[in-house]
C-alpha positions as CSV (number, residue, x, y, z in Angstrom):
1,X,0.0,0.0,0.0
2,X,1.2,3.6,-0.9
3,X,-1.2,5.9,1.0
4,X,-1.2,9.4,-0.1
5,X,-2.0,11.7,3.3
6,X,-3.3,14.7,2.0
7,X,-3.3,17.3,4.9
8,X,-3.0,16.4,8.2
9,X,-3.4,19.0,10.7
10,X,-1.6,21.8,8.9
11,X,-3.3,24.8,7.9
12,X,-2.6,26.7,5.0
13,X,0.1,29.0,5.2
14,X,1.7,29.6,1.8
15,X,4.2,27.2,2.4
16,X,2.4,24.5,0.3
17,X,-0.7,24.4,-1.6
18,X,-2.5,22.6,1.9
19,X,-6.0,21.3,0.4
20,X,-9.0,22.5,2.7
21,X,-12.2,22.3,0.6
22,X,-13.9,19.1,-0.5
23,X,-13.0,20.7,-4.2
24,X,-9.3,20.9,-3.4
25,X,-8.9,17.8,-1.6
26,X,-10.6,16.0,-4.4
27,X,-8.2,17.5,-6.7
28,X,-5.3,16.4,-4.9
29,X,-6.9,13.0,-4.0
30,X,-7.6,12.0,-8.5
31,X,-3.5,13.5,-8.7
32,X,-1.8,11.1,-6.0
33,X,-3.8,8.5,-7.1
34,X,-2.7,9.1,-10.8
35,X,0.9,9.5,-9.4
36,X,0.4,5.8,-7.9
37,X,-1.3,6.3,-4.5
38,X,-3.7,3.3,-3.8
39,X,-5.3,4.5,-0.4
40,X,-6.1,7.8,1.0
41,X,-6.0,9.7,4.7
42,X,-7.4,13.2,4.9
43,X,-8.3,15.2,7.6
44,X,-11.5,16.9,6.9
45,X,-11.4,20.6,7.7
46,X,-13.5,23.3,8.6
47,X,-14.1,26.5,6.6
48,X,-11.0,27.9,8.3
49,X,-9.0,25.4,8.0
50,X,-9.3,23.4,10.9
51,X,-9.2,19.8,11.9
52,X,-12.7,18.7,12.1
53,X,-15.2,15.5,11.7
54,X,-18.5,17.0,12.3
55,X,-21.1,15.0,10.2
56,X,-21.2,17.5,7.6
57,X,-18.0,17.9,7.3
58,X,-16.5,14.6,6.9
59,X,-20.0,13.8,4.4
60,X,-18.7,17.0,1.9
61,X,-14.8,15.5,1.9
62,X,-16.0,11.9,1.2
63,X,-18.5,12.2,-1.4
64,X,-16.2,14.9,-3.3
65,X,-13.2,12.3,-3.3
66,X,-15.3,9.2,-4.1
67,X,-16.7,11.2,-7.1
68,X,-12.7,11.3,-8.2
69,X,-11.7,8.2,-6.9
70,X,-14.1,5.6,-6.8
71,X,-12.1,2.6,-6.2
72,X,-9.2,3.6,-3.6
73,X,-10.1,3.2,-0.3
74,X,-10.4,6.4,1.6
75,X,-10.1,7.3,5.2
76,X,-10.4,10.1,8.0
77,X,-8.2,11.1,11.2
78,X,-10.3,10.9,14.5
79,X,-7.3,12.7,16.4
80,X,-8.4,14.1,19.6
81,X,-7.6,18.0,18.8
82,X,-10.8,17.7,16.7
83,X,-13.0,17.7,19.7
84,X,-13.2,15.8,23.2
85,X,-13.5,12.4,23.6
86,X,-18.1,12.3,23.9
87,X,-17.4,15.0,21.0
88,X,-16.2,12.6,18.4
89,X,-18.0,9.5,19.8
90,X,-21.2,11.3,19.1
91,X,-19.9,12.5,15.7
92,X,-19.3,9.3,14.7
93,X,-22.2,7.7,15.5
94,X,-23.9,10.9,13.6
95,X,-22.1,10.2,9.9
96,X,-24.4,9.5,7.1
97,X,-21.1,8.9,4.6
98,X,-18.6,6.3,6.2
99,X,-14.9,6.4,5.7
100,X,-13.7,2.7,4.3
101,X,-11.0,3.5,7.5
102,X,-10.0,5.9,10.2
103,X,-6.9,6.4,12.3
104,X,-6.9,5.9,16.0
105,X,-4.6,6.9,18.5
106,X,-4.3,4.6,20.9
107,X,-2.6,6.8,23.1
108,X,-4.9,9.6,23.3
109,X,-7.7,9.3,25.1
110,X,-10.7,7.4,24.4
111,X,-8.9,5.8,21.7
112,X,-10.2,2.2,22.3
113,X,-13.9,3.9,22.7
114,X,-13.4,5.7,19.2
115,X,-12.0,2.7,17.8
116,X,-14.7,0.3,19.2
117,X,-17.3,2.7,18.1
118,X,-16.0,2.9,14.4
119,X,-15.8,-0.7,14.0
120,X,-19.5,-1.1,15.5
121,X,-20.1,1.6,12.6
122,X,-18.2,-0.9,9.8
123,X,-15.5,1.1,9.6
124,X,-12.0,-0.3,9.7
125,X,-9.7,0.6,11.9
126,X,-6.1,1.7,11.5
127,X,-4.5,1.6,14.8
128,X,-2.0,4.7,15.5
129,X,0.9,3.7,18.0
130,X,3.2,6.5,18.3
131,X,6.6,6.1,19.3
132,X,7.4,7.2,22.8
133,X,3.9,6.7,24.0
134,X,2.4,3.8,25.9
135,X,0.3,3.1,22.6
136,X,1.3,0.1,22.3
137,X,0.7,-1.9,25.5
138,X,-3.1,0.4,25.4
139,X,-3.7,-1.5,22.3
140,X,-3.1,-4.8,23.6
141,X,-4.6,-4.4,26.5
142,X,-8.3,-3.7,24.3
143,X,-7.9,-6.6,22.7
144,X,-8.8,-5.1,19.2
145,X,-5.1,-5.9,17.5
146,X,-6.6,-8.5,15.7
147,X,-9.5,-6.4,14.3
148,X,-7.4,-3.8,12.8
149,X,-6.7,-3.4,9.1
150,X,-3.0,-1.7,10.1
151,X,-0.8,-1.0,12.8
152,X,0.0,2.8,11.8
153,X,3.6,3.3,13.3
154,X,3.8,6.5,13.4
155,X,7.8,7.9,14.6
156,X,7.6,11.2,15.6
157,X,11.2,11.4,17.1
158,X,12.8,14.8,15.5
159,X,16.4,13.4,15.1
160,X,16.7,11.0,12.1
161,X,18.7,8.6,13.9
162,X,16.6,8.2,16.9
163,X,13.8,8.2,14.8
164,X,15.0,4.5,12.9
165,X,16.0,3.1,16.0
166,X,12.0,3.7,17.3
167,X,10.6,2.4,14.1
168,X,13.0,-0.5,14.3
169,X,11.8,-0.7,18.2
170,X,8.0,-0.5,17.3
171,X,8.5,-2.8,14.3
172,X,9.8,-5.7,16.5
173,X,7.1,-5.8,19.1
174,X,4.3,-5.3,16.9
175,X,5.9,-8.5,14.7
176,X,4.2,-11.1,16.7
177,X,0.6,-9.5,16.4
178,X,1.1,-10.6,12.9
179,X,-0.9,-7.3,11.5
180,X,0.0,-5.4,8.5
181,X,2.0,-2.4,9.3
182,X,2.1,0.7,7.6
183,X,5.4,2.8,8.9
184,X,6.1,6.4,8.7
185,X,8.1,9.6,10.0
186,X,7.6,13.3,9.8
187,X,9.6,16.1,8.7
188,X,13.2,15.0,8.8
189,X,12.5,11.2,9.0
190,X,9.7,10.9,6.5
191,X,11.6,10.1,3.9
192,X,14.9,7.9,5.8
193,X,11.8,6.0,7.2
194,X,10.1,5.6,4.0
195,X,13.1,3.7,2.5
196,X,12.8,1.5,5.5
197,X,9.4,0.7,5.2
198,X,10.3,0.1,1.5
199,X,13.0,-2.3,2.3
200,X,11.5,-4.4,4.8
201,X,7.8,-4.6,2.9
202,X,5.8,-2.8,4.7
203,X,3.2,-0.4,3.3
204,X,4.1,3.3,3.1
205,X,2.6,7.0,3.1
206,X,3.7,10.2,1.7
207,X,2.1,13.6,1.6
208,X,2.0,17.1,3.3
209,X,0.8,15.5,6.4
210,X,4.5,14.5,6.9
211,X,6.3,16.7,5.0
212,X,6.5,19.4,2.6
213,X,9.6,18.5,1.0
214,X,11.0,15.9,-1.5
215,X,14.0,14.0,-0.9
216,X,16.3,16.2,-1.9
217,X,15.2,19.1,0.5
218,X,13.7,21.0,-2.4
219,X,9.6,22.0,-1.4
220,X,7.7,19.9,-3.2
221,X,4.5,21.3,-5.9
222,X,2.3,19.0,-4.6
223,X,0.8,15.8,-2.9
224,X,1.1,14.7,-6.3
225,X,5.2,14.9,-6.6
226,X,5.4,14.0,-3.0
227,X,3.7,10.2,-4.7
228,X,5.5,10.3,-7.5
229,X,8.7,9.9,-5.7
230,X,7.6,7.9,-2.9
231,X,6.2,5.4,-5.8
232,X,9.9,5.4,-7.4
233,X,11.7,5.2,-4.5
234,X,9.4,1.7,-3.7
235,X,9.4,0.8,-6.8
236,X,13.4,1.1,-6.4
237,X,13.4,-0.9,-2.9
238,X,12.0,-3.8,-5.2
239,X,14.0,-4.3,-7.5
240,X,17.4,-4.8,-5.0
């Protein structure tokens, strides 16, 4: 899997073209997929910009992607800055268009309530263990390993090195769950830890959720670019 994550929590701030509007994200969503991405993570926002999954919200987002990109599966963020933990259990159980998959924190709060209410819903469940967080043992201790689609290791260690020795770390204990994993850094590491989640065969993401810039240090146009490489540099991986 090459996910294309299309925004994140970033707002726009002439940096990068961020997508907001269920127009833009669609636009970006038919690009990465043309580029070679073959799921999708967005984080639907409000008119300002902001991280949000009111019923509405997340309904606009879906339907204008789906429209694009009917086959890829698509999925939403249910981070706990979007609202408190009653907040978003009650905004899920409000949608009227379902993601084919969220993300879930395990660490945060609520996360094994949020994730237990979105699979109730039919909704799979990517499970977010960050690194130097007691994710981990949280998700073991719900018992919902099994049920997830993906473990989503997500390194957010701001030194490169430190940052492959957790995704080494978080790689070995989740080995034994025998889950698909989909590894990833930001900023600095998002591309050092995509090679490694090339290398070893695990399934990888790419966009301005993790980073702005290519390789190379050079800003990149677009989700789109951001794909394009990602897909070259996997594509490399395979052939070794």
């Amino acid at each position: 899997m090459l996910q294309a994550c299309l925004n994140g929590a970033r707002v726009p701030d002439g940096r990068a073209p961020i997508p907001v509007t269920p127009a833009e994200i669609a636009d970006d969503a038919e690009a990465c997929v043309r580029a070679g991405a073959t799921d999708l993570h967005l984080h639907p926002k409000d008119p300002a910009g902001a991280d949000s999954i009111e019923s509405g919200l997340v309904a606009a987002a879906l339907v204008a992607v789906r429209a694009r990109c009917c086959r890829v599966p698509v999925g939403v963020t249910t981070g706990a800055w979007t609202a408190s933990v009653s907040e978003r259990l009650q905004q899920i159980s409000s949608w009227t268009v379902l993601p084919d998959h969220v993300s879930v924190n395990f660490h945060e709060e609520g996360g094994e309530q949020i994730a237990r209410r979105c699979l109730d819903r039919g909704i799979a469940v990517d499970a977010g263990i960050w690194s130097g967080t007691d994710g981990f043992g949280r998700l073991l201790a719900s018992g919902l390993a099994g049920s997830c689609r993906y473990l989503l290791l997500e390194i957010t260690d701001a030194d490169v090195d430190d940052a492959v020795v957790s995704a080494e770390r978080l790689i070995g204990l989740a080995a034994p769950l025998d889950r698909p994993l989909l590894l990833h850094g930001e900023e600095r590491s998002a591309w050092p830890l995509l090679r490694l989640a090339a290398n070893r065969g695990l399934a990888v993401r790419i966009g301005f959720e993790d980073s702005l810039l290519l390789a190379d240090g050079s800003a990149a146009s677009g989700n789109a670019e951001l794909v394009t490489a990602a897909y070259r540099e996997w594509r490399a991986s395979r052939c070794r």
